[in-house]
C-alpha positions as CSV (number, residue, x, y, z in Angstrom):
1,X,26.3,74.6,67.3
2,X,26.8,72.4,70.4
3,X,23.7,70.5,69.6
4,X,25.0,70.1,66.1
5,X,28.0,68.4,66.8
6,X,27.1,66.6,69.6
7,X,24.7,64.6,67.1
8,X,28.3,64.2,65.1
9,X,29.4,62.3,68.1
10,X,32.0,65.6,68.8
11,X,31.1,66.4,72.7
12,X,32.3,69.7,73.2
13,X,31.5,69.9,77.3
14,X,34.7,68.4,78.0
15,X,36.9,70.2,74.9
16,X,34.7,73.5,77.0
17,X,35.5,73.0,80.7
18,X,39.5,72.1,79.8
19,X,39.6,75.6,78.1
20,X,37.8,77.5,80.9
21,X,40.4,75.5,83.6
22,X,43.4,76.2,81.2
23,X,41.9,80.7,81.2
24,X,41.1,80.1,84.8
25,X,44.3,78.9,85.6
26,X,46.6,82.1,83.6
27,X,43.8,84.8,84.4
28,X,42.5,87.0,87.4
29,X,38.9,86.5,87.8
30,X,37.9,89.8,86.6
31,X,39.7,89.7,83.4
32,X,38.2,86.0,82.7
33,X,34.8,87.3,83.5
34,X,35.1,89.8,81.1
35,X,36.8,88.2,78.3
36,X,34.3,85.3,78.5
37,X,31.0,87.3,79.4
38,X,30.4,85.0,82.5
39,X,29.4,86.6,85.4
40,X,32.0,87.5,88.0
41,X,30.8,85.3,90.6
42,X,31.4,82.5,88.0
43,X,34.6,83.4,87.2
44,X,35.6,83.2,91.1
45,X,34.6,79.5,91.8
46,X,36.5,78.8,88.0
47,X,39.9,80.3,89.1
48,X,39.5,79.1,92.9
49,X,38.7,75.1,90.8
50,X,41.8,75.7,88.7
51,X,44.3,77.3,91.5
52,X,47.7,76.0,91.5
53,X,49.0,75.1,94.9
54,X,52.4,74.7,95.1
55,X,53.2,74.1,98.3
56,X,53.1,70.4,98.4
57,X,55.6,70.5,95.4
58,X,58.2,72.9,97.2
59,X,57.8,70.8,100.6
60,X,59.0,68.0,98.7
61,X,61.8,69.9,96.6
62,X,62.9,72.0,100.4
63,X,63.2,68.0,101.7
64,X,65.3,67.0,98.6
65,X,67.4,69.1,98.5
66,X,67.6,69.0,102.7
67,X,68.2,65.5,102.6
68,X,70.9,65.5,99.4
69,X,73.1,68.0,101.5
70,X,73.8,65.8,104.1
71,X,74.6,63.2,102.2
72,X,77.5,65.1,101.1
């Protein structure tokens, strides 16, 4: 199939690895290994690549809302 619409001029790599970021990134490894039939190993290194890390966001938000109360 991908072969097939890749000579359409639809790559489907791309349309691929944004769905397997967008699993890896609501699912536990072992549940996106089995759902997708990759190996587990696999699904590791796709959640660790899709991780969010939030602490750069909450620095920022902990030093906004640091610096609007003493404004007050």
């Amino acid at each position: 199939m991908t072969q097939k619409l890749n000579r359409h001029g639809i790559l489907v790599r791309t349309a691929r690895n944004g769905a397997l970021a967008a699993l890896a990134a609501d699912l536990p490894s072992p549940i996106l290994a089995d759902v997708t039939g990759m190996h587990r190993h696999t699904a590791l290194r796709w959640v660790a690549y899709a991780r969010r890390d939030w602490a750069e966001y909450l620095a920022a938000r902990a030093e906004d809302i640091t610096s609007s109360r003493s404004q007050q």
